[in-house]
C-alpha positions as CSV (number, residue, x, y, z in Angstrom):
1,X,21.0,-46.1,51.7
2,X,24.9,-46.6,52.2
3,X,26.5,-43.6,54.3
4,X,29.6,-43.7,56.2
5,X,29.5,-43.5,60.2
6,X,32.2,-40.5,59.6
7,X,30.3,-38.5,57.6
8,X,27.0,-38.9,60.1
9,X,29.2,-38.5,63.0
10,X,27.7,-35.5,64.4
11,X,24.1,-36.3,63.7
12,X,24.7,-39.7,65.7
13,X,25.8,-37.9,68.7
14,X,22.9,-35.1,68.4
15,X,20.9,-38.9,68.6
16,X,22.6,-40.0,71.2
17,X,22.8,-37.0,73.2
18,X,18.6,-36.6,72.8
19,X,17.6,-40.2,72.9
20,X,20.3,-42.2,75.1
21,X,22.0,-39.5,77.3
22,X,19.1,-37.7,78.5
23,X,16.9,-40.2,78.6
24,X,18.7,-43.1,79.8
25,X,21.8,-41.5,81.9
26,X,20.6,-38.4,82.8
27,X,16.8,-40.1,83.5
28,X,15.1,-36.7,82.4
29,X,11.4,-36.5,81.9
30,X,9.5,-36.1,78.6
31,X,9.0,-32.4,79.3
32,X,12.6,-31.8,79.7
33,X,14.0,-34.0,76.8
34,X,10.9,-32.0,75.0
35,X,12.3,-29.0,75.9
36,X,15.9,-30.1,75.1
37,X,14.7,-31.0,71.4
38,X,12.6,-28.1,71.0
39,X,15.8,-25.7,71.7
40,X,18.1,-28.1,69.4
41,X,15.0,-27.6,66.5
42,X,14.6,-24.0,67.3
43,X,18.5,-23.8,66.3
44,X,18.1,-26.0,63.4
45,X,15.8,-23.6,61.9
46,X,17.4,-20.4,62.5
47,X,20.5,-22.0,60.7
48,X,18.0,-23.2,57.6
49,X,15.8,-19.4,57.6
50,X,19.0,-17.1,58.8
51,X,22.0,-18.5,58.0
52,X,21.2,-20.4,54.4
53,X,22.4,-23.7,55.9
54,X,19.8,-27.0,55.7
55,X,19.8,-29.6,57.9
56,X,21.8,-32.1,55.7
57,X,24.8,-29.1,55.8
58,X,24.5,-28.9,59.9
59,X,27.8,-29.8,61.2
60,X,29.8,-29.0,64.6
61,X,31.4,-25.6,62.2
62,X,27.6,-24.7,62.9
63,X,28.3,-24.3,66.4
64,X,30.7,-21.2,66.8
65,X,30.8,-19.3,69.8
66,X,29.6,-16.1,67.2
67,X,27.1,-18.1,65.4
68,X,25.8,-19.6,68.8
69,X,25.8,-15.8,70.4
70,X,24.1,-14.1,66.9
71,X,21.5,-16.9,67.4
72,X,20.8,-16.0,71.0
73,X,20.5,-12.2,69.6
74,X,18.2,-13.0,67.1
75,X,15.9,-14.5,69.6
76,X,16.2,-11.4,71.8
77,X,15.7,-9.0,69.5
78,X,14.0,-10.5,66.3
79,X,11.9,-12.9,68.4
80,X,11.3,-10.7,71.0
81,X,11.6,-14.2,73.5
82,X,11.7,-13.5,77.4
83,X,15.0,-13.8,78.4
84,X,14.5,-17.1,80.8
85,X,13.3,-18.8,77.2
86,X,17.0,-17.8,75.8
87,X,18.8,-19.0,78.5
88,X,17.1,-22.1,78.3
89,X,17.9,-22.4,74.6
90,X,21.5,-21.4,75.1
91,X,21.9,-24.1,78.3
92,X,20.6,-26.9,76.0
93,X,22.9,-25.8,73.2
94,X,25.8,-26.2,75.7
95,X,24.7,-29.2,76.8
96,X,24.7,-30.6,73.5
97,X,28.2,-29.5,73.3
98,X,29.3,-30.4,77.0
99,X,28.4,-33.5,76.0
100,X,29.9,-33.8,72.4
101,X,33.6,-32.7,74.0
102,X,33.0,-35.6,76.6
103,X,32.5,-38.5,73.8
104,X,35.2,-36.6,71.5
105,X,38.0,-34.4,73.2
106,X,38.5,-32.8,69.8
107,X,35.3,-31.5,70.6
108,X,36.5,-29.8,74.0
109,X,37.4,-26.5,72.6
110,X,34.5,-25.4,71.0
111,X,32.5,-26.5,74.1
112,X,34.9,-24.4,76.2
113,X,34.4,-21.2,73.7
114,X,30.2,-21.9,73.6
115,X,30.2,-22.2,77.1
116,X,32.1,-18.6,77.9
117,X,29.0,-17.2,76.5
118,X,27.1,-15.6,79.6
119,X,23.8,-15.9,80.4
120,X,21.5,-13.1,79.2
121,X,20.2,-10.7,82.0
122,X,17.3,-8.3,82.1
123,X,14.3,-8.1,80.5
124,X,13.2,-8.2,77.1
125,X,11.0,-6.1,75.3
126,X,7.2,-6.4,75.4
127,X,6.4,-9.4,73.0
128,X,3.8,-8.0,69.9
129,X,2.3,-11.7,69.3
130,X,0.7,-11.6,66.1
131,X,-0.8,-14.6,63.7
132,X,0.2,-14.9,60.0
133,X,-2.6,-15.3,57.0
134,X,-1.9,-18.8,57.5
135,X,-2.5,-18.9,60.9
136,X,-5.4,-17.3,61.1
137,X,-6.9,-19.3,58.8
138,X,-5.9,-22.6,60.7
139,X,-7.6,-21.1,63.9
140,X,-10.6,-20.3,61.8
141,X,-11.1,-23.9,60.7
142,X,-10.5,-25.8,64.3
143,X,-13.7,-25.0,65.8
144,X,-16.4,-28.1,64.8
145,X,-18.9,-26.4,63.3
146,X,-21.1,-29.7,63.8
147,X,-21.8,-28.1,67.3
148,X,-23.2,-24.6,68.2
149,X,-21.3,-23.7,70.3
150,X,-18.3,-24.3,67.5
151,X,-20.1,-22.2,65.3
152,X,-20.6,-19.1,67.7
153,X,-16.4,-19.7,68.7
154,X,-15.3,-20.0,64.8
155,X,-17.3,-16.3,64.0
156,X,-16.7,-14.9,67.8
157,X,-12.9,-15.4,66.4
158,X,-13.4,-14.1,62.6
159,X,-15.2,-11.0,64.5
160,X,-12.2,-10.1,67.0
161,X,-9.9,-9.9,64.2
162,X,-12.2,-8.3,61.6
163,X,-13.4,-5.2,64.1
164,X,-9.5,-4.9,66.0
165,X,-12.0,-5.4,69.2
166,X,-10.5,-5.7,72.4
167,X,-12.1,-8.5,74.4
168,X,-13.9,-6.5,76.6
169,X,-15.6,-4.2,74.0
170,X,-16.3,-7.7,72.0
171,X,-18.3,-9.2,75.0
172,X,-20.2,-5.7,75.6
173,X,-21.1,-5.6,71.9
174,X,-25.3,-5.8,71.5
175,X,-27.6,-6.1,68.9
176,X,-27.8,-2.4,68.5
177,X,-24.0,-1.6,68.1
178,X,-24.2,-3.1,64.2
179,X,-24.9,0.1,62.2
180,X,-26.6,-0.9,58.4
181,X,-26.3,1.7,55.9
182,X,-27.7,-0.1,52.5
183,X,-25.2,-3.4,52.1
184,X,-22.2,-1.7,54.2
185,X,-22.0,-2.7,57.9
186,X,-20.0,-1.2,60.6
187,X,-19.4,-1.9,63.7
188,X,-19.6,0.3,66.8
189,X,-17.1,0.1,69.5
190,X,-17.1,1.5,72.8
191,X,-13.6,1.9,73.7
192,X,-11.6,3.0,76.8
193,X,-12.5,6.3,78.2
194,X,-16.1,5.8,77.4
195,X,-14.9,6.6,74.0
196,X,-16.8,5.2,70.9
197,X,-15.3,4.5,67.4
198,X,-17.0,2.8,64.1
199,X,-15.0,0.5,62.2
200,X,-16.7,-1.1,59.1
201,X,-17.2,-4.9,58.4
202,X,-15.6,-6.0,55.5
203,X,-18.2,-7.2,52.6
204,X,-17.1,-10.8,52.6
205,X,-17.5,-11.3,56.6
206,X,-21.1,-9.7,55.8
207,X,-22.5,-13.4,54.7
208,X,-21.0,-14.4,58.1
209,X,-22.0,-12.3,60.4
210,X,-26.0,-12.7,58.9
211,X,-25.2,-16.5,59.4
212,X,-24.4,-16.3,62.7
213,X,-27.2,-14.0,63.6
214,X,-29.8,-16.0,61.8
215,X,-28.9,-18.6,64.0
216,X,-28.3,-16.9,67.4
217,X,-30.5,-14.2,66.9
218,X,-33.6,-15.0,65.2
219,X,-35.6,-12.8,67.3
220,X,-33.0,-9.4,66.3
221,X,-33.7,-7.5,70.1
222,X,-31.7,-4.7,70.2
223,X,-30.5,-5.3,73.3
224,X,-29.4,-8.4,73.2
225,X,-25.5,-9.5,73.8
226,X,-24.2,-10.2,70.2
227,X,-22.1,-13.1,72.3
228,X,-23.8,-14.4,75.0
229,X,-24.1,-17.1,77.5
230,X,-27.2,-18.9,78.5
231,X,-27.8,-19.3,81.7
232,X,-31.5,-20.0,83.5
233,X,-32.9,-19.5,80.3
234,X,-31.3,-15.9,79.8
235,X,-28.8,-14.4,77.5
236,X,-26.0,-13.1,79.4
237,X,-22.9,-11.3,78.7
238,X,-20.3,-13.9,77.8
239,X,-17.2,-13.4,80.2
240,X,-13.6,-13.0,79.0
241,X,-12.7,-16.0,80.5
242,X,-14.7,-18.1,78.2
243,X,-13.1,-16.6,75.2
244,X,-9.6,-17.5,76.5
245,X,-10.7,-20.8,77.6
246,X,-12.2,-21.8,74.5
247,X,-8.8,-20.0,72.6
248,X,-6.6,-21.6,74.4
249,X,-8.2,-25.3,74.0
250,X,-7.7,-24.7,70.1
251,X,-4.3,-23.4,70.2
252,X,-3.2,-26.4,72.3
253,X,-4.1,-28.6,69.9
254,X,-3.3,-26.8,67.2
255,X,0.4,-26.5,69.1
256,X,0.6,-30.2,69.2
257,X,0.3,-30.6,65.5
258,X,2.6,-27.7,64.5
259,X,4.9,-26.4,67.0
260,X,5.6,-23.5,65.7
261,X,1.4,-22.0,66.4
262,X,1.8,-20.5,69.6
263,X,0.9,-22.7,72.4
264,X,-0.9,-19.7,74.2
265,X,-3.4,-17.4,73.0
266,X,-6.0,-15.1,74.1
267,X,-8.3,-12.7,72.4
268,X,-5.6,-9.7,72.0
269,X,-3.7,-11.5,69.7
270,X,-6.3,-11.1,66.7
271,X,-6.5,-7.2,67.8
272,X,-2.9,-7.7,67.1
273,X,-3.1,-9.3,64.2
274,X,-5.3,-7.1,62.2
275,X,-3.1,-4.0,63.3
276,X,0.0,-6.0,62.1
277,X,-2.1,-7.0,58.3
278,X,-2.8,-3.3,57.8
279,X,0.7,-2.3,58.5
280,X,1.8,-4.6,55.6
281,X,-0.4,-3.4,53.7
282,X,0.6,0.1,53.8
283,X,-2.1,1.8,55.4
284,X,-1.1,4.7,57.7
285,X,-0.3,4.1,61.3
286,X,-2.9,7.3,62.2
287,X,-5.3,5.1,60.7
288,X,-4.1,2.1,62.5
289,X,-4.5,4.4,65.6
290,X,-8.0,5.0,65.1
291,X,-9.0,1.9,63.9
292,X,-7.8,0.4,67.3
293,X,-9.0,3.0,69.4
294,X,-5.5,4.0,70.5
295,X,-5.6,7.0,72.7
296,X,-1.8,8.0,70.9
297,X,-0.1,7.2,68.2
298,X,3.2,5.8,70.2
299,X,1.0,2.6,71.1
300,X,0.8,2.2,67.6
301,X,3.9,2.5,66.4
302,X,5.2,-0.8,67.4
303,X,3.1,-2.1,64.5
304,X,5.6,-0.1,62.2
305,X,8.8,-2.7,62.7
306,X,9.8,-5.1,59.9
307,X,9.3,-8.4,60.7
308,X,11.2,-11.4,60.2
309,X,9.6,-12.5,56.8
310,X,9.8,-8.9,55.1
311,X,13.1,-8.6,56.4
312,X,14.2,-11.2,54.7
313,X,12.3,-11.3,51.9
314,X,14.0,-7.4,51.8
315,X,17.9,-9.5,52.3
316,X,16.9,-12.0,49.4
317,X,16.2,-9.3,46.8
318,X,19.5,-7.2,47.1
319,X,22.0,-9.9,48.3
320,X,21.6,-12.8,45.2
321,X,25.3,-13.5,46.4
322,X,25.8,-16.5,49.1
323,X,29.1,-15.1,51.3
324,X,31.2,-17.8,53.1
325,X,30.9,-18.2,56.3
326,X,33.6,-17.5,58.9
327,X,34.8,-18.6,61.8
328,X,36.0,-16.4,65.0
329,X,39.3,-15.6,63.4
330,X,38.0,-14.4,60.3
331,X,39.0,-17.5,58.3
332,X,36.5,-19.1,55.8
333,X,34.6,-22.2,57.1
334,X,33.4,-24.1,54.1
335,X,30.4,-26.3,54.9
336,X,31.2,-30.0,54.2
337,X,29.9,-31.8,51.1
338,X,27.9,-34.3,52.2
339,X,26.6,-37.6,50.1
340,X,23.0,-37.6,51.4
341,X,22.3,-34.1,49.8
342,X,18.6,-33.8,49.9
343,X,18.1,-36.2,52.2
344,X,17.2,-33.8,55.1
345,X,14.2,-35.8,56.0
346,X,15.6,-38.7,56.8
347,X,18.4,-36.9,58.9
348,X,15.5,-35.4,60.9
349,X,14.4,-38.9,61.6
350,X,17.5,-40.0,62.5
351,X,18.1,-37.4,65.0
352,X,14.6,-37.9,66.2
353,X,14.0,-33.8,65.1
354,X,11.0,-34.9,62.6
C-alpha cells in the first residue's frame, strides 16, 4: 500500500519515539518502554471510546493541552487510577511531545502548552475493581480442569462470586453451612460481627456445586471445610493466601494476553463484582446491603455510580449528533482526511501499539 511520508508523519515519530529513542538513545529497559507504550495505548483508546476519534484519525490536533488535561480527568475520576498511575501517564505523554518539538520545532508550542499541565497531587478515591460478564467468564475458563486442583480453583471462583462471600467467610464455609430446601440451595454466611446471613445459590450453579462435591466430598461430613487443604492426610482450612496466590497466577496470564484484565486480583474482586451485576440490574441497594452482609447501607452505595459503559451507552442514545472538536481558543479543529481510512490495524503495527 502507497501512502505519503507527510501524511504518516506523526505516526512515524510516535515509532520513532517508542522504538529508536527510548530504546536506542535513551537505553531504557523493556519495563519502561512497556510502560511508555502502555500510557501512549491507554491514550489511544480514550481518544477511540471518549472522544469518537480512531486510530487512523490520531493526529498531533489530538494532543491539546484541554484534551491532554480532560484525559488525565477521566482517569482520575472515571477510572478511579491512583494518582502516581496518572502522572506516569501524563510524563509519557510529554515525553512523546518533548520529543516531537525536538525533531520538528513546529512542534515546540504544543509541547510547551502540554507540559504547563501540573502534576496531579493527593489521593484518589478508593478504587471499586470490579470484572465485566466477559471477564468473569474468561477467569472461569483459565483454570485446567485436567487437574484437581484446577477443578476445585475454577468452582472456588464461580462460588465467591455467586454467594458475594468475602474470602474469609469462603475459607470458613463447611459442609453444614449449604441449607437444602427441595431443589433450592442457599448458602449460609457467617459475616463480621458474628453475624449470619443466607444468600441462595442460583439454580444453574446447583449442577456445579454437586459436581464439585461429588468429587471432593464423597464422604458429605458435616464438618468438613467446603475448601480445604490436605495436609498429613487431613482436610484443613484453606488459607487466604492460597486463594490470592492461585488468583493472581491466572490473572497474570490472563494480563499478558489482554492488557486490559487487570494484572492484580484477589478474592474481593468477585464480592465486587456480583454487588456491581445486581446494581445493573436494578435490584435495590438495601438488598445489595444484605446480600453482602453490609453493616450500613453507605458501604453500599458506591455500587450505585454509573459506570463508564452505561454512561456512555446513556451519551450515544441522546447525542446522535458528532460536534466538532475545538481547540483552546474555541476554534474548530477538523480531523484530517486521511487515505488509509480503515486501515487502523496496520497503523497499530506500524507504531508498534498492536
Amino acid at each position: 500500500m502507497r501512502i505519503n511520508k507527510s501524511e504518516l508523519y506523526f505516526y512515524e515519530l510516535l515509532r520513532d519515539f517508542l522504538y529508536k529513542y527510548l530504546v536506542n538513545q535513551r537505553k531504557f529497559s523493556g519495563a519502561t518502554v512497556k510502560n511508555y507504550t502502555d500510557s501512549m495505548n491507554q491514550y489511544r483508546k480514550y481518544l477511540r471510546e471518549q472522544k469518537g476519534i480512531p486510530f487512523d484519525k490520531v493526529g498531533f490536533h489530538c494532543f491539546t493541552k484541554d484534551m491532554v488535561y480532560d484525559f488525565s480527568v477521566w482517569l482520575r475520576e472515571d477510572q478511579s487510577k491512583a494518582i502516581n498511575t496518572i502522572n506516569l501517564r501524563l510524563s509519557a505523554i510529554k515525553a512523546f511531545l518533548r520529543y516531537c518539538s525536538e525533531e520538528d520545532v513546529s512542534l515546540s508550542e504544543l509541547y510547551l502548552k502540554v507540559n504547563s499541565i501540573h502534576r496531579f497531587k493527593g489521593k484518589a478515591d478508593p478504587k471499586l475493581e470490579y470484572l465485566k460478564p466477559e471477564q468473569l467468564e474468561t477467569i472461569f475458563a483459565c483454570p485446567d480442569t485436567s487437574t484437581r486442583n484446577g477443578r476445585r480453583n475454577q468452582y472456588f471462583m464461580i462460588h465467591a462470586y455467586e454467594t458475594g462471600g468475602r474470602i474469609e467467610e469462603l475459607v470458613e464455609m463447611k459442609l453444614s453451612d449449604i441449607i437444602r430446601n427441595g431443589s433450592n440451595v442457599q448458602i449460609r454466611l457467617h459475616g463480621k460481627g458474628n453475624k449470619t446471613r443466607y444468600n441462595p445459590l442460583p439454580g444453574e450453579v446447583i449442577p456445579h456445586l454437586e459436581a464439585y462435591l461429588a468429587e471432593f466430598h464423597p464422604e458429605g461430613k458435616n464438618q468438613d471445610y467446603l475448601f480445604f487443604t490436605i495436609h498429613n492426610g487431613q482436610h484443613t482450612q484453606m488459607a487466604p493466601r492460597t486463594v490470592n496466590s492461585f488468583l493472581s497466577t491466572y490473572a497474570k496470564a490472563l494480563h499478558k494476553t489482554d492488557p486490559s484484565f487487570p494484572e492484580g486480583l484477589h478474592c474481593h474482586v468477585f464480592r465486587h463484582s456480583i454487588g456491581m451485576a445486581m446494581n445493573k440490574a436494578g435490584i435495590p441497594i438495601s438488598y445489595i446491603k444484605d446480600f453482602l452482609g453490609h453493616s450500613s447501607i453507605d458501604s453500599t452505595a458506591i455500587y450505585a455510580h454509573a459506570d463508564n459503559d452505561a454512561m456512555a451507552a446513556a451519551l450515544r442514545s441522546v447525542d446522535q449528533e458528532v460536534l466538532p472538536d475545538k481547540d483552546s481558543e474555541g476554534k474548530i479543529v477538523a480531523c484530517p482526511d486521511k487515505k488509509w481510512k480503515g486501515k487502523e490495524d496496520y497503523l497499530l503495527s506500524f507504531c508498534g501499539l498492536a
